[in-house]
C-alpha positions as CSV (number, residue, x, y, z in Angstrom):
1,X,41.7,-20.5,-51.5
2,X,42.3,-19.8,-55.5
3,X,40.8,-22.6,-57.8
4,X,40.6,-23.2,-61.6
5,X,38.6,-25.5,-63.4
6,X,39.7,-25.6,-67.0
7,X,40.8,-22.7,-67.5
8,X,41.2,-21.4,-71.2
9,X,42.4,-18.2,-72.3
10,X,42.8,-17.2,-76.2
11,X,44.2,-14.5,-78.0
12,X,42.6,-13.4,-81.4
13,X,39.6,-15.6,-80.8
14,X,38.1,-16.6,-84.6
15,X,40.8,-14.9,-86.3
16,X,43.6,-16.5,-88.5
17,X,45.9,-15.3,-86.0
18,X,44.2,-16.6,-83.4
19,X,45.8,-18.1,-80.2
20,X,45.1,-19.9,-77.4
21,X,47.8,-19.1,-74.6
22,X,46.0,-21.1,-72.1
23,X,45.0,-24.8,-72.9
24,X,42.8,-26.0,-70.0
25,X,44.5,-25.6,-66.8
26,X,43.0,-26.7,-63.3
27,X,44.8,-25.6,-60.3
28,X,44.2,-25.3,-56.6
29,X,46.7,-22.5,-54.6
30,X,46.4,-22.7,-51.4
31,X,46.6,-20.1,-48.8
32,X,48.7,-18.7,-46.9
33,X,51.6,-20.5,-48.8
34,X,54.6,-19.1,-51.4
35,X,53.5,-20.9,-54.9
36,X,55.8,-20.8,-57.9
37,X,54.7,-20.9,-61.8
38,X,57.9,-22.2,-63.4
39,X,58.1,-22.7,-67.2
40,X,59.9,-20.8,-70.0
41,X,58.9,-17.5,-71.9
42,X,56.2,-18.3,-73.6
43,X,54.4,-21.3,-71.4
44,X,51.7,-19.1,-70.3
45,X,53.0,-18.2,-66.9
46,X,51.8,-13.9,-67.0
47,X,48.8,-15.0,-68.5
48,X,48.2,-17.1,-66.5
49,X,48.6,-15.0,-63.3
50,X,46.6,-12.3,-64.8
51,X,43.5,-13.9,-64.7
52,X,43.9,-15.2,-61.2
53,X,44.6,-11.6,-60.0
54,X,40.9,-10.3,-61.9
55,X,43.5,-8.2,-64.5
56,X,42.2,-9.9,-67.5
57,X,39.2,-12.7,-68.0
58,X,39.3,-16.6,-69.0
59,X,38.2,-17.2,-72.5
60,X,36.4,-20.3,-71.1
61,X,36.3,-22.6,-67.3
62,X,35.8,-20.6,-63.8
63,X,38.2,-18.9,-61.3
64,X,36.7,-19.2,-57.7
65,X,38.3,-17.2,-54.6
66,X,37.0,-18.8,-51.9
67,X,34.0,-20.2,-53.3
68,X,33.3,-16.6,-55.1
69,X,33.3,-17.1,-58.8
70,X,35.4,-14.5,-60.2
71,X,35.2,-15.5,-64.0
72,X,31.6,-14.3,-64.1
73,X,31.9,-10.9,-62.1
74,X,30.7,-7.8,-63.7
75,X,33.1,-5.8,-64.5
76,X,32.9,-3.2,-61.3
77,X,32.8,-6.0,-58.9
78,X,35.6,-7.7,-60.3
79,X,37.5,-4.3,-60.2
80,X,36.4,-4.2,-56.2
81,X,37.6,-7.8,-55.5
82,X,41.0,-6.6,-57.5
83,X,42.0,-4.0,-55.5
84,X,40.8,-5.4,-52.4
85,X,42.1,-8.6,-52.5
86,X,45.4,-9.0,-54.7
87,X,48.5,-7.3,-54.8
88,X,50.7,-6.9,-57.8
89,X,54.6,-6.5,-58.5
90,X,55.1,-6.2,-62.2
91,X,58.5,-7.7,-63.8
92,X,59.4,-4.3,-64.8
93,X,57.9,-2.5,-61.3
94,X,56.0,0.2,-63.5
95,X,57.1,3.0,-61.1
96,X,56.0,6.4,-61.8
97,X,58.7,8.3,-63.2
98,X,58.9,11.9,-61.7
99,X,56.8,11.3,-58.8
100,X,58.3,10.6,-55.3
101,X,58.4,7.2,-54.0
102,X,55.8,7.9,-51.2
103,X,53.5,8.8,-54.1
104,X,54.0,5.6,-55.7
105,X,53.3,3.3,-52.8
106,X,50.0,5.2,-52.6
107,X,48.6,5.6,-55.7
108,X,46.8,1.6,-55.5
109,X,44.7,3.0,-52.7
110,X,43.5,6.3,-53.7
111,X,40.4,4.6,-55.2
112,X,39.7,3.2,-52.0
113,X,38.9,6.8,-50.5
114,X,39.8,7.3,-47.1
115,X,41.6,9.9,-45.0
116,X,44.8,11.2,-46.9
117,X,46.6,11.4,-43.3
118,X,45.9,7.9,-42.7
119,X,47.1,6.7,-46.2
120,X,50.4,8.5,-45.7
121,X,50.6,6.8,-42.5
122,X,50.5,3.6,-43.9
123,X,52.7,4.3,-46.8
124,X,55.7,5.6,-44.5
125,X,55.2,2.6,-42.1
126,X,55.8,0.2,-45.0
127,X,58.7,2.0,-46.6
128,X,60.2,2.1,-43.0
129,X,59.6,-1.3,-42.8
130,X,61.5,-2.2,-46.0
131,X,64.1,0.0,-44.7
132,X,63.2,2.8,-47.4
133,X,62.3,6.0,-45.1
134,X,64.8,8.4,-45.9
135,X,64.2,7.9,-49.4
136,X,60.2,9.1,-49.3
137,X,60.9,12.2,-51.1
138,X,63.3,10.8,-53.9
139,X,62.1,10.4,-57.2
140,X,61.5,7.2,-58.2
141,X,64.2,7.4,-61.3
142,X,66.9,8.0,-58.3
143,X,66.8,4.6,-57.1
144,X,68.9,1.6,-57.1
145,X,67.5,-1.4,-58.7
146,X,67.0,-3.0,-55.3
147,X,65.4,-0.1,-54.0
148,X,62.9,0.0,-57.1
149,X,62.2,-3.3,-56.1
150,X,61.5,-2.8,-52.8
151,X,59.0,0.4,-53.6
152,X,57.5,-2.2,-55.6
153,X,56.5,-3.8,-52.9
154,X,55.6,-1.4,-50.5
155,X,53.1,-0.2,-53.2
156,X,51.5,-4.1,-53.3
157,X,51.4,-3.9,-49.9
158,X,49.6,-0.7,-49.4
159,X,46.0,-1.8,-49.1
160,X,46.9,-5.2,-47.0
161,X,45.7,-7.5,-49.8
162,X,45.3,-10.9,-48.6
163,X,47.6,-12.6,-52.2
164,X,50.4,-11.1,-53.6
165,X,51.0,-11.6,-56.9
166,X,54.6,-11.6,-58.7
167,X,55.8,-11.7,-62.3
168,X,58.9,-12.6,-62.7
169,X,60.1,-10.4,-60.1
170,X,63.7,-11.3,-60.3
171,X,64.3,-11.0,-63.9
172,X,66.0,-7.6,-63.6
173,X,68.1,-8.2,-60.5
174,X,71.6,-9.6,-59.7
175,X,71.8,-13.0,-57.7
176,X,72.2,-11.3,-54.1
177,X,69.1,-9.0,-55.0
178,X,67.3,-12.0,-55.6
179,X,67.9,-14.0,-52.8
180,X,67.1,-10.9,-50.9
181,X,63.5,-10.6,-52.4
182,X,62.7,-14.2,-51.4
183,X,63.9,-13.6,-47.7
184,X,61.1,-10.7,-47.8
185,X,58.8,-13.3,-49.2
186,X,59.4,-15.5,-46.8
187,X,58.6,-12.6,-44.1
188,X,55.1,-12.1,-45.9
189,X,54.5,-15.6,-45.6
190,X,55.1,-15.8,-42.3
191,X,53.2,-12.7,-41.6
192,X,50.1,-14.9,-42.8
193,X,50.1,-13.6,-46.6
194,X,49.3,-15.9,-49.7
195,X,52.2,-15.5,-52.6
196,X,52.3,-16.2,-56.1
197,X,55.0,-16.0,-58.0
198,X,56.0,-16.8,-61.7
199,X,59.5,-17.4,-62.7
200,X,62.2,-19.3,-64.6
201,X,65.1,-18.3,-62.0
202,X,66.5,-21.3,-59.8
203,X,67.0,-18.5,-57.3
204,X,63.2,-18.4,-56.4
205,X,61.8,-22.2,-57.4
206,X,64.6,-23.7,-55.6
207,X,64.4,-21.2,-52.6
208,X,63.4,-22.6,-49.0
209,X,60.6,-20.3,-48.8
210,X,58.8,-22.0,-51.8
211,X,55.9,-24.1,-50.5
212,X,54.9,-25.8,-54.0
213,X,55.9,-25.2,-58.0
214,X,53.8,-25.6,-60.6
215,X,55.7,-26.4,-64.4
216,X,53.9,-24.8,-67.4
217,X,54.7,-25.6,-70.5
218,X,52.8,-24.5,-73.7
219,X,49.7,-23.3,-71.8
220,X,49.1,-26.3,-69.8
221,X,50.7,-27.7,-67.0
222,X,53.7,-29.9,-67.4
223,X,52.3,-33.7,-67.8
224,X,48.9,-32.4,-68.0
């Protein structure tokens, strides 16, 4: 589904601070399947996953998505294939602060156009689903950090991306939190979704609903 050839990805380029984060990585991810990126801070993990969700480019070698080559998009295309295709929950969940948690899970697809009725729709059947309804109207800054989590999700969710994408998405949660976030990613797999997760927590590499991990280490993978 996802492939990289080579991949290369440096910081600073022809500077004297210049660094390269990503040191030739080749990598097949396969769909419909729950892949883990394990490797400490600092193995190239986010960057990583940023360029296979179109947030940020390769310095050199090509991501294809199907056979599509994403590395040499222009820029609006790449922007299209983004929102259409990926969805994204952020280590930190980048909520809105003082907006309502229906607003959040709806702001990725406001770019998409479409009727507002329809959109709300959507938004209150995933936050039902997630078992978030009666908190629509709260503020965002209200919530538990479970609940935060699970908005996070609802907003990935919102324009039915085919891949969701996960950075270290239990690095602010307790141990029970955690294993609860993998049960829902073992729902998404299920439910015919591609995941990809980075992490250095046992509680998701070692989880059942892992189909393959991938070790980084210093921008390449481990033994490679």
């Amino acid at each position: 589904m996802i492939e990289l050839v080579d991949v290369r990805k440096a910081f600073n380029q022809g500077r004297p601070n210049e660094f390269w984060a990503i040191r030739g990585v080749s990598l097949t991810v396969d769909a419909n399947r729950v892949t883990v990126l394990k490797g400490p801070s600092g193995s190239g993990k986010t960057t990583l996953l940023s360029m296979i969700g179109c947030l940020s480019r390769p310095t050199a070698g090509r991501i294809l998505f199907e056979t599509q080559l994403l590395s040499g998009l222009p820029e609006r295309f790449l922007t299209a294939v983004r929102r259409g295709t990926f969805g994204f929950i952020f280590q930190q969940f980048n909520l809105i602060k003082g907006v309502t948690v229906l607003e959040n899970v709806m702001l990725p697809a406001y770019p998409l156009g479409g009727p507002r009725r329809r959109l709300e729709a959507r938004a209150h059947d995933l936050l039902a689903q997630f078992g978030l309804a009666a908190k629509a109207g709260y503020r965002v800054e209200w919530l538990s950090g479970g609940e935060a989590q699970r908005t996070a999700i609802c907003r990935a969710l919102v324009n039915d991306p085919r891949v969701l994408v996960a950075d270290e998405p239990t690095a602010n949660l307790d141990t029970q939190l955690s294993r609860d976030f993998m049960g829902i990613v073992g729902d998404l797999r299920a439910a015919g979704k591609t995941v990809l997760l980075s992490s250095h927590d046992p509680e998701v590499y070692d989880s059942p609903v892992v189909d393959r991990v991938v070790e980084m280490r210093d921008g390449r993978l481990a033994g490679g």
